[in-house]
N, C-alpha and C positions, 0 to 999 in steps of 0.2 A: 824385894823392895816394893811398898805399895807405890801404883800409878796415880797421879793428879788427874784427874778430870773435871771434865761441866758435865752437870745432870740435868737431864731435861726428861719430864714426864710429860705424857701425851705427845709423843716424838713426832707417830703419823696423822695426827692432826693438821690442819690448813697453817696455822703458826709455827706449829714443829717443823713443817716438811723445811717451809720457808726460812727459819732460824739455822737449821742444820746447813742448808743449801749456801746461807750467807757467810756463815762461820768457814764454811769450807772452802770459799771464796777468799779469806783472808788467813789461810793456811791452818786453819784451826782445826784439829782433825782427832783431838784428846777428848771424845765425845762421849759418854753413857747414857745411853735414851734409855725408853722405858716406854711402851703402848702396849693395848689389850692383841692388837692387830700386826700382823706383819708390814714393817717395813715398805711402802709401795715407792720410796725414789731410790735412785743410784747417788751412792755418798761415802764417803769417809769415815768412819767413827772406828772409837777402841771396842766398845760394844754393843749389839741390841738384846736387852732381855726383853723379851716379850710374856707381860704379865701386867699385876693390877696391884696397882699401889694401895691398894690393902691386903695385900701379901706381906705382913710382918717379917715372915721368913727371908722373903727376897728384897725387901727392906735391910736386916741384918746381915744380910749377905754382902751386900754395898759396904755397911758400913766397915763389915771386915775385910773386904776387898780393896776400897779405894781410898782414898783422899779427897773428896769433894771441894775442889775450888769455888766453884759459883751454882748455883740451881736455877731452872728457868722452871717453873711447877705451872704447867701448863693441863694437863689430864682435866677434864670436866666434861658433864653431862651438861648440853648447851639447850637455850632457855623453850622449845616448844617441846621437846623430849623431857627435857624433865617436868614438865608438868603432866604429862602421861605417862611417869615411873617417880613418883616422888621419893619412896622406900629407895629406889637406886640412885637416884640425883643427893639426896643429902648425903646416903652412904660415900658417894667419889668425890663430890664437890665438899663435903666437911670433914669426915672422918679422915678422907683422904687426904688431904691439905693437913691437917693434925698431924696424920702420918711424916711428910714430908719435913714438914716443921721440928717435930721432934728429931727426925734423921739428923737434920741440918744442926740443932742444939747436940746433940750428943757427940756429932764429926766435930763440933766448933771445939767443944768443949775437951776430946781425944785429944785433936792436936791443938790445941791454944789457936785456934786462928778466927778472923770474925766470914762466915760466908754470906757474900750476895745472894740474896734471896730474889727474885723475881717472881710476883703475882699479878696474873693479868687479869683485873676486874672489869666494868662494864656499867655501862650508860642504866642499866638494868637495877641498879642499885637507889635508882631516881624510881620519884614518883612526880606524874602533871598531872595526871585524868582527869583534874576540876577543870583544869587549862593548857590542852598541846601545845600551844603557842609557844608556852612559858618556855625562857634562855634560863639553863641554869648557870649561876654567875661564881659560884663558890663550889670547891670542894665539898667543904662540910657542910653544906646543905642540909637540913633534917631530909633524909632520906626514909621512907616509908614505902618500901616494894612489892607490887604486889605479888610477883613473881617469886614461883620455888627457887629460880637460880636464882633471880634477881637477892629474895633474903640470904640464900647461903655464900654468894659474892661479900654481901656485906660484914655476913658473921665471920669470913673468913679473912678477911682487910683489918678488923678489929681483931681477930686471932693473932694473927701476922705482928699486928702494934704490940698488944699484951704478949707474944713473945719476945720478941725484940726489947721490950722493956723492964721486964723481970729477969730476963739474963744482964741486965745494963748495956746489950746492945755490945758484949764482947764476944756473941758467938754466931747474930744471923743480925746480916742489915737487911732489914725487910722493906721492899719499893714495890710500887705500883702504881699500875696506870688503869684509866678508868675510860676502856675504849669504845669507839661508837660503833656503828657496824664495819664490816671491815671487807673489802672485795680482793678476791683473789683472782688471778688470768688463769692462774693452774691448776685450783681443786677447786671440786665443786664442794659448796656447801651443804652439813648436813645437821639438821636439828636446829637452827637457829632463827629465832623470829625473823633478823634484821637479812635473813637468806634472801627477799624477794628479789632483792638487787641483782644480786651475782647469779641467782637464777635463771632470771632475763637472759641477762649476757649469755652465758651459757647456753641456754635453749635456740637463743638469734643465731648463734654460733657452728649450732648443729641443725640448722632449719629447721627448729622442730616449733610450735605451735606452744603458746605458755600461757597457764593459770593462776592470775595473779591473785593471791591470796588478800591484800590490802586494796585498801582504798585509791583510788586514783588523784587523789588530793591528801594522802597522808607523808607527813614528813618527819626523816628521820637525819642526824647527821652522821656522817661515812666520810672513813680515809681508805686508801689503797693499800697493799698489803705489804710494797718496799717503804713505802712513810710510815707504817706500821711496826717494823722488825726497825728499822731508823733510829725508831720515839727509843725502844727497847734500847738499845745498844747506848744509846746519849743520856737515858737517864740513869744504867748501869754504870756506866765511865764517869756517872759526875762527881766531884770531889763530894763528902760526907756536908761539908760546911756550906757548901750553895742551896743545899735545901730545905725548906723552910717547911715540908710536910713530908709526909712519906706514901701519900696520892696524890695522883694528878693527871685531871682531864684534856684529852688531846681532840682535835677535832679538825675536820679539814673540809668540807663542803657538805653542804643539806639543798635538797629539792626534791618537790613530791613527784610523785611515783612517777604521773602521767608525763613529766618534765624527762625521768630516765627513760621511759619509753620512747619520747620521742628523739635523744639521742642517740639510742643502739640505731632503731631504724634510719638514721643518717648513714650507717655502717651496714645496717645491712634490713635494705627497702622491704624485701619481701618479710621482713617478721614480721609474724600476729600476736596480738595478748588480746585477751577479756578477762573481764574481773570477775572471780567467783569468790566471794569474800568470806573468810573466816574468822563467824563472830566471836572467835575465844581469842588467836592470834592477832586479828585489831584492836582487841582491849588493850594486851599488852602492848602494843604500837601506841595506842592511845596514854599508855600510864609512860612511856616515854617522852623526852625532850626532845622538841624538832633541834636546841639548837644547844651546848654548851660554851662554858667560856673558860679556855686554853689558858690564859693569863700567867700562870705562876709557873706552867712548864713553859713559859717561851722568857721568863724572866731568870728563872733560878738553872735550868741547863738549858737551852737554846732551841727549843724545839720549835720547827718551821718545817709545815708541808712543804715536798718537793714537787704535789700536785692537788692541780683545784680542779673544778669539775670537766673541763674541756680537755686541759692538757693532758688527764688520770683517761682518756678515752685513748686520745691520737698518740699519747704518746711512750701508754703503759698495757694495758688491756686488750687493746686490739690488735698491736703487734705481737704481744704475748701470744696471744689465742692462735693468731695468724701460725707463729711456729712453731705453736702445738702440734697443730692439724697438717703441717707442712711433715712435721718429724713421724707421724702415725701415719700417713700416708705409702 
């Protein structure tokens, strides 16, 4: 008898570790991941194949193995890396996503059943560079990205729609959230513009001395990484009829750079930063929003940060980190 499970690609990713971790927190333990990379948490799951979702093979192997209840399609080459591998960034970020897509249409269509799809898109998919300032106020904003992931976030959102629709939406309900940067206590980041953040932190954390790549007046908006898996779980659970789009931007506090530095240094006096600036990765900072507007995901499924800039410090991050380095000790 085949097994039901949730498949999530990109498992050991900052959002995988953390998805898994939550899931297993609420006894969920029918898991199929899927990364390039071994496994680095302790967890629960039915399986980890370790490979690339452009492995058709191990693609079809799923689909003759399991049941696919829900998909979280997380896998992607994140936005400073793929601009320095664009041949690989579109291959895992589009082709890939294609992959997953069809999986999900073909399991739907196997056993009659419609599957959640989950795609996490990204602030990246905006364009400002006339004007950083600029709050973006709508979803459908004409979006014009300059960014390789940035464009393959968006072809992929529109893929997602055009599948969902030409099936009539009887075999993948395709959702997504269009996130800002996102700070984790537990992994460090790797390859992503909006890294400078969690960087810091991280660097404060290990006394080490940090190079900040952006500007000391540039601003971007960021939530934390439990409001983050939160948004995910709430607008998975929402009934089909509350929602009035099928993206939707979350956002939880923005302040520029030199404003996060002067917060870690509250926590911890002795760090240093100086700015060595990175005239390619400030452009992209620059072709981003300091500020989105959340509106339709706090009216159609409920979405409200559990932290804003002060309390995501005292009362998520630094205790985190604290027994991180306590448990490595």
């Amino acid at each position: 008898m085949l097994k039901k499970v949730i498949l999530i690609t990109g498992a050991n990713g900052e959002i995988g570790q953390y998805l898994i971790k939550e899931l297993n927190r609420k006894n969920i333990e029918n898991i199929l991941a899927i990364d390039l990379h071994p496994l680095s948490i302790q967890c629960r799951i039915e399986q980890y194949l370790q490979g690339s979702i452009l492995d058709i093979k191990l693609l079809k192997a799923i689909q003759e193995k399991y049941i696919v209840s829900e998909i979280y399609h997380l896998a992607a080459i994140l936005s400073t890396k793929a601009e320095k591998n664009i041949q690989l960034a579109n291959d895992v970020n589009i082709k890939g996503t294609k992959n997953i897509l069809d999986l999900a249409k073909k399991l739907g269509k196997k056993y009659m059943i419609k599957i959640p799809f989950f795609f996490p898109s990204s602030i990246a998919v905006y364009n400002t560079i006339s004007n950083n300032s600029f709050t973006i106020n709508e979803e459908m904003t004409e979006e014009k990205p300059i960014t390789i992931y940035g464009q393959a976030k968006l072809k992929c959102e529109k893929m997602g729609f055009d599948y969902m629709k030409n099936c009539n939406s009887k075999e993948i309900d395709f959702r997504c959230i269009r996130f800002p940067g996102i700070i984790s206590a537990s992994t460090m980041p790797s390859g992503g513009t909006s890294d400078y953040v969690p960087e810091m932190i991280h660097h404060a954390a290990k006394n080490l001395k940090y190079e900040c790549f952006i500007k000391k007046d540039s601003q971007l908006p960021f939530i934390v990484m439990p409001d983050a898996i939160q948004a995910i779980f709430n607008l998975m659970n929402a009934d089909i009829n509350q929602l009035t789009t099928y993206i939707y931007n979350i956002t939880s506090f923005n302040q520029p750079t030199h404003n996060f530095y002067l917060k870690i240094k509250n926590y911890y006096p002795q760090f240093e930063m100086i700015y060595d600036i990175d005239l390619k990765r400030q452009k992209i900072v620059d072709s981003w929003p300091n500020n989105i507007n959340d509106k339709k995901a706090k009216e159609d499924w409920g979405w409200e940060p559990q932290y804003n800039f002060d309390n995501a410090f005292n009362k998520y991050i630094f205790p985190e980190i604290k027994n991180i380095i306590q448990e490595t000790m």
